[in-house]
C-alpha positions, 0 to 999 in steps of 0.5 A, spaced: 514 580 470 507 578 468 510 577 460 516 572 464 510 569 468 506 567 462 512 565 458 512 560 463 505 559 463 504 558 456 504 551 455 499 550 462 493 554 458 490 558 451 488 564 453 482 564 448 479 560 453 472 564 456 474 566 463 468 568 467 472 567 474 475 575 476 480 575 483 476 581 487 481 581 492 488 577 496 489 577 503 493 574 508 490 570 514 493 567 520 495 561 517 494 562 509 491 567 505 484 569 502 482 570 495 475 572 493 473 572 486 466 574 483 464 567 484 466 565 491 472 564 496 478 560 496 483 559 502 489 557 501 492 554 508 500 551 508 501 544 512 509 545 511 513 549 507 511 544 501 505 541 503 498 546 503 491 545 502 485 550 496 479 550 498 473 554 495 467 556 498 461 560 495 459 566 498 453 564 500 455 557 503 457 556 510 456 549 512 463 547 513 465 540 510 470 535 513 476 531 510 476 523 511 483 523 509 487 528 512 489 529 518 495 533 518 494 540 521 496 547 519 502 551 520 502 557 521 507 562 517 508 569 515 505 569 509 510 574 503 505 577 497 509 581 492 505 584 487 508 582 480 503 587 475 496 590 476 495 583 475 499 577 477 502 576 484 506 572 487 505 569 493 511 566 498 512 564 506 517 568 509 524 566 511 522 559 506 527 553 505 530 551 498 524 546 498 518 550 498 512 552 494 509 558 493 503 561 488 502 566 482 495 569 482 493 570 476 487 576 476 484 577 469 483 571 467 483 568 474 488 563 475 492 559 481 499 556 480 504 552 484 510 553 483 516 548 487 523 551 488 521 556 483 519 551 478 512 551 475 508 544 476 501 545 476 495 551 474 488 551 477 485 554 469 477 554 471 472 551 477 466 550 474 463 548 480 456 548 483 452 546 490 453 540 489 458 537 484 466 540 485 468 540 478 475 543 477 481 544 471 488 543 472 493 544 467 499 540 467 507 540 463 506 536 457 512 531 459 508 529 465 508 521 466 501 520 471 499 515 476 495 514 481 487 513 481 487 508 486 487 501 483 486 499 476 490 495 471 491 500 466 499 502 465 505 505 469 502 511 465 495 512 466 495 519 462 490 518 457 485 515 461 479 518 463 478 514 470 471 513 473 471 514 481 466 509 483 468 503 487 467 497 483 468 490 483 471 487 476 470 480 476 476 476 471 479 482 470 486 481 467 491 486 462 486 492 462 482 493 468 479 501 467 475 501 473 477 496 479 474 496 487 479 501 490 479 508 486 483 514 489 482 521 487 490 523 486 495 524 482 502 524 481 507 527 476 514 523 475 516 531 476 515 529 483 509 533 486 502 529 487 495 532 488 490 530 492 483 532 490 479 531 498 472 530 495 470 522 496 464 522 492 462 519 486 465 521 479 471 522 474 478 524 475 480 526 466 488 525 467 489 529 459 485 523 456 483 529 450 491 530 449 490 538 451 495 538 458 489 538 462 486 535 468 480 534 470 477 532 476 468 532 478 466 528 483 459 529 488 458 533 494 459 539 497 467 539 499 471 543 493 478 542 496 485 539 494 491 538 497 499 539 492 505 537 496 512 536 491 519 534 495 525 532 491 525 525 491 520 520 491 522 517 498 520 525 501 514 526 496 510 518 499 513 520 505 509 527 505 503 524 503 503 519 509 503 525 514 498 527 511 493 521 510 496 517 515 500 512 516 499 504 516 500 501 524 504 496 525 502 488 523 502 482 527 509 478 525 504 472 523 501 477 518 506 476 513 506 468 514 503 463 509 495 463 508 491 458 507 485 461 504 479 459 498 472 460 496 471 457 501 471 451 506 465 448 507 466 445 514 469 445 521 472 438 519 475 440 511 479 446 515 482 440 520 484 435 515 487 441 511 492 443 516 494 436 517 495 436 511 501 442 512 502 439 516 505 432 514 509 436 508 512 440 512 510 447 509 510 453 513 502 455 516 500 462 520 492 463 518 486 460 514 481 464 512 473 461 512 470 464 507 462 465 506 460 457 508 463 458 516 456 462 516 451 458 511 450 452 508 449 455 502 452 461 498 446 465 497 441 467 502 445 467 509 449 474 509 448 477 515 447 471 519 454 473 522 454 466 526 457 460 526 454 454 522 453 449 527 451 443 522 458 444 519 463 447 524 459 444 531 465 447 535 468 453 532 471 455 539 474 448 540 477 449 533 480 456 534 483 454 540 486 447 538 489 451 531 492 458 536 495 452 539 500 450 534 501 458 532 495 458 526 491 464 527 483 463 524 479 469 520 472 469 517 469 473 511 464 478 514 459 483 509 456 489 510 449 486 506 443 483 511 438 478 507 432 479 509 431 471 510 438 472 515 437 470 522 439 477 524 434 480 520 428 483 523 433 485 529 436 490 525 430 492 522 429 492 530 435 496 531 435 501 526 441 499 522 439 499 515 440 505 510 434 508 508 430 511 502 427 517 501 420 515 506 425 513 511 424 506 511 429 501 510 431 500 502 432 493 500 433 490 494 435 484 490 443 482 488 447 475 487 447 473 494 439 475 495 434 480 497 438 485 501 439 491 506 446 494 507 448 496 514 449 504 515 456 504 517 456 512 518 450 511 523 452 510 530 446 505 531 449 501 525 457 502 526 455 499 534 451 494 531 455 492 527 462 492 531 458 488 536 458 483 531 465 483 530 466 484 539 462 476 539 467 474 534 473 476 538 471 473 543 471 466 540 479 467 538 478 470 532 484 473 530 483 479 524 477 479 519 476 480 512 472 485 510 468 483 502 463 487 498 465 492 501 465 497 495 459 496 497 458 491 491 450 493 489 449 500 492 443 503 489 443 511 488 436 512 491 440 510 498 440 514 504 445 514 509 446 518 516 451 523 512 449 523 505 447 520 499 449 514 496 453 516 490 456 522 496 458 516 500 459 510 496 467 511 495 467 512 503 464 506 505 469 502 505 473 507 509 468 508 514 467 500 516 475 499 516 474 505 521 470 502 525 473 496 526 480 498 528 477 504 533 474 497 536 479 493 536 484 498 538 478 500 544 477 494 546 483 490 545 489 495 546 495 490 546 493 486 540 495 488 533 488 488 527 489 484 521 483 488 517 483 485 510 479 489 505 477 489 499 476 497 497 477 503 501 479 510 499 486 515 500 487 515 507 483 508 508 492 505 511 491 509 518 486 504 519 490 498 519 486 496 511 490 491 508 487 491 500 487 485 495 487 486 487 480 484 487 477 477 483 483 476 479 482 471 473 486 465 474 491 467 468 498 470 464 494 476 463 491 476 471 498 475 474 501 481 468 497 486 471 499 485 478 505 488 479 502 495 476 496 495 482 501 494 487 506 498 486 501 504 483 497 503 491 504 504 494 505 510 491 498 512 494 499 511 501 496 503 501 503 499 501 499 492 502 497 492 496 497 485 494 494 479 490 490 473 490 497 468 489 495 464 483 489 467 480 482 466 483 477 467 477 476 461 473 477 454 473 484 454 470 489 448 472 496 451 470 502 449 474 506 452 472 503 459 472 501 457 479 508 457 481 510 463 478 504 467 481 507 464 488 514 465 486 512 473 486 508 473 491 514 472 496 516 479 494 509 482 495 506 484 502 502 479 504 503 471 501 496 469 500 493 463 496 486 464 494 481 461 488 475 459 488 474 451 489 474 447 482 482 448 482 485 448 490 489 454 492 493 450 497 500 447 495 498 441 499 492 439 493 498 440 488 503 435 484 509 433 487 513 436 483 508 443 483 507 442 491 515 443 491 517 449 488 511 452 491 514 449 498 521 452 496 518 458 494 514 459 501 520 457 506 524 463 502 518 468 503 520 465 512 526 466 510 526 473 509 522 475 515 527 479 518 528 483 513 520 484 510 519 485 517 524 491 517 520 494 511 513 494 515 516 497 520 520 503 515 512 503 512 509 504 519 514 509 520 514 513 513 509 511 509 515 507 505 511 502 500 514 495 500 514 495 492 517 500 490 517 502 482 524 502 479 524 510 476 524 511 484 532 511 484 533 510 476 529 515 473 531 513 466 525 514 461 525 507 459 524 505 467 518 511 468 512 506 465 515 500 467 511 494 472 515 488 469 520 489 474 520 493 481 524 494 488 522 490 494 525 494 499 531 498 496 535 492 497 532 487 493 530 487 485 525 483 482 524 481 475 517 475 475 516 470 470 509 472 467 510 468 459 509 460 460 515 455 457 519 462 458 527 459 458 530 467 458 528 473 460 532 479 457 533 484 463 535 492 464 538 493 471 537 499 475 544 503 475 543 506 482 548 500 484 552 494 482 548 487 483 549 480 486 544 475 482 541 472 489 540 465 485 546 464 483 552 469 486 554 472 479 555 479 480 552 484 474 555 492 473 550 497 475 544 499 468 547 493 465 542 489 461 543 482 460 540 475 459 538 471 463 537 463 463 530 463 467 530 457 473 524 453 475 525 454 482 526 462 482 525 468 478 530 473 477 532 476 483 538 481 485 540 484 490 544 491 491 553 490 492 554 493 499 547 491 501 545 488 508 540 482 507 537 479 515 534 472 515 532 466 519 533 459 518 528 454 516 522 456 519 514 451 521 512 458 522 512 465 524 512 464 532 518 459 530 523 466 530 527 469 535 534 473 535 537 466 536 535 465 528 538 471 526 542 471 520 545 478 516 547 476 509 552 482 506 553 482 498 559 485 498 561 489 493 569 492 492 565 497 488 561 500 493 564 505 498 558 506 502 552 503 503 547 502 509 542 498 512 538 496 518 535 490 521 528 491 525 526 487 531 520 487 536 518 482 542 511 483 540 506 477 540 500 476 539 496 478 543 501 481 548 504 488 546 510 490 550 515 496 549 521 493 547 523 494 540 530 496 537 534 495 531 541 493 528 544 498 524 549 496 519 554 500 515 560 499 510 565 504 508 571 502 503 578 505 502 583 502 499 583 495 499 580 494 506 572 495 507 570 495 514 562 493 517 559 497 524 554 494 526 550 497 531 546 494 536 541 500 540 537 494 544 536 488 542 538 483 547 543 479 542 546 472 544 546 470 537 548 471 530 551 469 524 554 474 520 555 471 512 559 474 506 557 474 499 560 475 492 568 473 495 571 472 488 578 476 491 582 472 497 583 476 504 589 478 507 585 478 514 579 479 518 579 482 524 573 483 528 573 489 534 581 489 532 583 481 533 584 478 528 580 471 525 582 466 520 579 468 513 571 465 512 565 467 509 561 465 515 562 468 522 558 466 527 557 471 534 554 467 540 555 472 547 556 476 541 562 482 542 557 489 541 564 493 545 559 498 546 554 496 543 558 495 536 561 490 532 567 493 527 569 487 522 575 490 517 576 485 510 583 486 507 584 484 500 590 481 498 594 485 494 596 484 486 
């Protein structure tokens, strides 16, 4: 048996490897088992069946450590341990499912395997930790494709790389980004399983950049800790990882509207004049941004004044009001840094706020911005502080609040902070101040939803409603390129909005162009915000008239498709399911498993975006998990088909799945604008598609006005023969109003019926006093037969 075990094995390690580590001795516990070896002990504990947790201890060390991302318990299970050899073990739950995990102990040399549904996935091959460093290697199959690593512009692949994990900005980043604001200690292997190394401090995490089927993973701190999940599919594999780290809270309605936003408005009256600007166009509006002037005159010397300028914006208050009156919400920066010549300076000295140097006195230091201290957001006095700050805001009418330079920006390794040093904590700090700022939005405004943009974080940070952005993309093709690889490898990490500044933000860079196709992608990623430093405006309303209207067209299909992108927020609040999602999750083909040129939004819509300029045709492979209706054009295209397609200054590529239920709404000025009564369920029907399935998400949530009534209309297709009949299902919603539209008609009907009557042959059926016979409505579409 441990000659089969190794076979298996071979490829995971060389056993001319010097091993020093020797298992001593194996015992069950309630809820895992106990490994001691010479060098210390491991635990190792099950959250489910296919979900469990390492950790190794030094015999000596007894200070327990605690996780800042998982927050699942451990279950309790009887723990089988079958003695392969004198050497080798096999480690099982009893009475497990199919899909569970189980491990092999290795005794001379020590090593630990993961196995899942008896397939081997991953090895633990040495632990060369010490005190203060958790320093492990891992060995992995040679056809594993890798993501994760959090947020870099790198590949769909990322194998190869040796990735530094230490939060950093990289300005006027394009195509090739290795170390960005928002780094994760994960990974996944394209044969479905992830692990999650569970210790935040500073350090690398090696994915085979030396070609020999290793991982390797050292980052600062006491915690030695990772987590291995596997599932069968990707949906089940994201969805364990968000019961794991937590899972995003529901966003307010207006948070996926349109955003005017740029670095930055200078005065109370730019921001007025700007939303009459909308205003007169015509085009949708939910929020603006007041980026770092709303506090300053200037840019530099001003941070942590965290007060209104009133020689720029004399009644910020009446301003907020009047803008919340037409439905448009207001946000302002906010940074961690205190200048020592801000206004609040010397009552943060006073309150004991600042992270300290090794005397115990406050560290300051110069950056960009001037000379500095940073808050200390793991001390109760500095989050308490610093909330308070952000509790006067909220008071003013402030609706959400962007959080920026929160890697932090400048962060000296000679820093102390309340639970730890700098280098310990640095990748945490994000994580914490998001935290902090939920837990007293949530505390002290219960029925209102938080908006927290943010631009680093850490695994775990969603469960604290953070919403990333890509950091200060550059204004460019390339800039735009990378966009999707950011999005899509987030959303596979738990962050599902994960999104860009729209346009690009680095740079002077004037292209049209490039500007419309950049909002042209962003109707189909999570958030829809223009930002750009000010010499080119990010607003469309500064645009050409030609410029202006295709950005208006493409911002009134984002309101359009509200009904369905907030249906896939809720999916996300509930699963993890990320918005973007990449292709191999349902077409796993080999030509799919490094490709970010295309992706799902939702599992309806496939998105092809424009990232040439002057492209007249784009060359296009289709997924093959279903058949697909060209959402610009109507044409209808076989499953794994590739094809030609002339491109179109008003759209990218967009297609839709055959059988699939599409909600929308009409034309809307805003967010606050819809209701049931603007309902619309487009069905791309398909005479090749037997079965197919969909929903439609609703809640009467305002702002500021959380009430418990939600529900949703479930819509089914089922074909035989020459007939397709729809249920829809209505669990609550009170409906009054509804307008069923048919797509892809090409063959004539014999006769529609709807609840068993029979209605004259259309493509549009409009409901009003809408006929649910026990909460149901049946439509039967028979084609005429040859």
């Amino acid at each position: 048996m441990r000659i089969a075990f190794f076979s298996s094995f071979l490829f995971f390690c060389s056993l001319s490897f010097a091993q020093t580590e020797i298992l001593k001795s194996l015992s069950n516990e309630t809820k895992g088992i106990l490994i001691e070896t010479n060098k210390g002990i491991y635990r190792i504990n099950f959250f489910q069946e296919n979900m469990l947790e390492t950790e190794f201890r030094f015999k000596d060390e007894n200070t327990q450590t605690t996780s800042h991302t998982i927050i699942a318990p451990f279950e309790s299970y009887k723990i089988s341990k079958q003695k392969i050899d004198n050497h080798s073990y096999l480690i099982t739950i009893k009475e497990a499912n199919a899909s569970s995990l189980s491990i092999g102990i290795d005794s001379i040399p020590f090593q630990i395997s993961y196995y899942f549904n008896g397939k081997l996935l991953v090895s633990q091959k040495e632990n060369l930790s010490d005190n203060n460093t958790f320093k492990v290697n891992l060995g992995i199959s040679p056809n594993d494709v890798l993501y994760g690593g959090g947020a870099r512009a790198l590949g769909m692949n990322r194998r190869g790389n040796k990735l530094e994990l230490y939060n950093k900005a990289h300005y006027g980043y394009e195509t090739h980004a290795p170390l960005m604001n928002y780094c994760i200690p994960m990974f996944y292997s394209s044969n479905k399983y992830g692990v999650h190394f569970d210790s935040p401090g500073a350090g690398f995490l090696d994915l085979d950049s030396k070609h020999l089927n290793e991982i390797n993973f050292e980052a600062t701190g006491k915690r030695k800790v990772y987590q291995v999940f596997a599932n069968e599919n990707w949906d089940n594999l994201i969805e364990n990882w968000a019961e794991l780290s937590g899972k995003q809270p529901k966003l307010p309605r207006w948070a996926l509207g349109n955003f005017a936003s740029r670095f930055g408005y200078h005065s109370q009256q730019e921001v007025e004049q700007l939303v009459k600007l909308f205003e007169k166009d015509d085009i949708p509006l939910d929020a603006v941004i007041l980026d770092l002037y709303w506090f300053g005159k200037t840019i530099q010397g001003t941070l942590g004044n965290l007060e209104f300028y009133k020689d720029s914006f004399p009644e910020p208050q009446k301003m907020i009001e009047q803008f919340k009156q037409k439905n448009i919400q207001t946000i302002v920066v906010t940074e961690p840094f205190v200048l020592t010549t801000s206004k609040r300076w010397n009552d943060a000295v006073q309150k004991n706020v600042i992270a300290k140097d090794s005397s115990g006195k406050e560290l300051t230091y110069n950056f960009y911005f001037g000379n500095t201290g940073l808050i200390d957001v793991f001390d109760k006095k500095g989050s308490d502080w610093f909330w308070n700050r952000y509790l006067e805001l909220k008071n003013m009418g402030i609706s959400g609040f962007w959080g920026d330079l929160g890697e932090p920006e400048v962060h000296p390794d000679q820093m102390i902070h309340a639970t730890g040093k700098a280098r310990e904590v640095h990748n945490i700090y994000g994580h914490r101040w998001a935290e902090m700022l939920y837990s007293g939005l949530k505390s002290n405004f219960p029925n209102e939803r938080p908006f927290i943009l943010m631009r680093s974080g850490s695994s775990g940070s969603q469960r604290f409603g953070l919403i990333p952005w890509s950091g200060d993309v550059n204004r460019t093709w390339g800039g735009m390129r990378s966009q999707p690889e950011i999005s899509l490898q987030m959303g596979m990490q738990g962050i599902p909005f994960m999104h860009s500044d729209l346009g690009g933000f680095a740079g002077a860079n004037n292209d049209p162009e490039l500007y419309v196709r950049w909002l042209q992608y962003g109707v189909f990623q999570p958030i829809f915000r223009p930002h750009a430093q000010e010499e080119v405006p990010s607003e469309p309303v500064f645009k050409d008239d030609k410029t202006k209207d295709l950005a208006k067209q493409a911002i009134q299909l984002r309101y359009k498709l509200l009904p369905y992108n907030y249906t896939l927020m809720n999916q996300a609040t509930k699963s993890g399911t990320p918005l973007m999602r990449p292709v191999f999750f349902e077409d796993s083909r080999e030509s799919f498993l490094n490709n970010d040129s295309c992706y799902f939004w939702g599992k309806d819509f496939f998105i092809a975006p424009v990232f040439i300029k002057g492209q007249k045709e784009k060359i296009i492979e289709l997924p093959n998990s279903s058949n697909w209706v060209d959402f610009n054009t109507g044409k209808y295209y076989r499953a794994g088909e590739k094809i030609r397609l002339a491109l179109s200054e008003h759209s990218i590529p967009t297609f839709v799945k055959g059988g699939a239920f599409i909600p929308m709404t009409d034309n809307l000025k805003n967010t606050a604008e819809y209701d049931l009564s603007k309902l619309n369920i487009h069905f791309f029907y398909d005479p090749n598609c037997l079965n197919s399935q969909g929903e439609f998400y609703h809640d009467n949530y305002l702002n500021g006005q959380e009430k418990p009534s939600e529900g949703k209309v479930q819509m089914l297709s089922r074909r035989k023969g020459n007939a397709t009949t729809i249920i829809m299902t209505n669990d609550y919603l009170p409906m009054k109003k509804l307008t069923f539209i048919l797509h892809n008609t090409t063959i004539p009907f014999q006769s529609i019926r709807i609840n068993g009557k029979k209605i004259a042959n259309t493509n549009q059926i409009e409901f009003n006093n809408i006929p649910f016979k026990k909460k149901m409505i049946i439509i039967e579409f028979i084609e005429k037969t040859k």
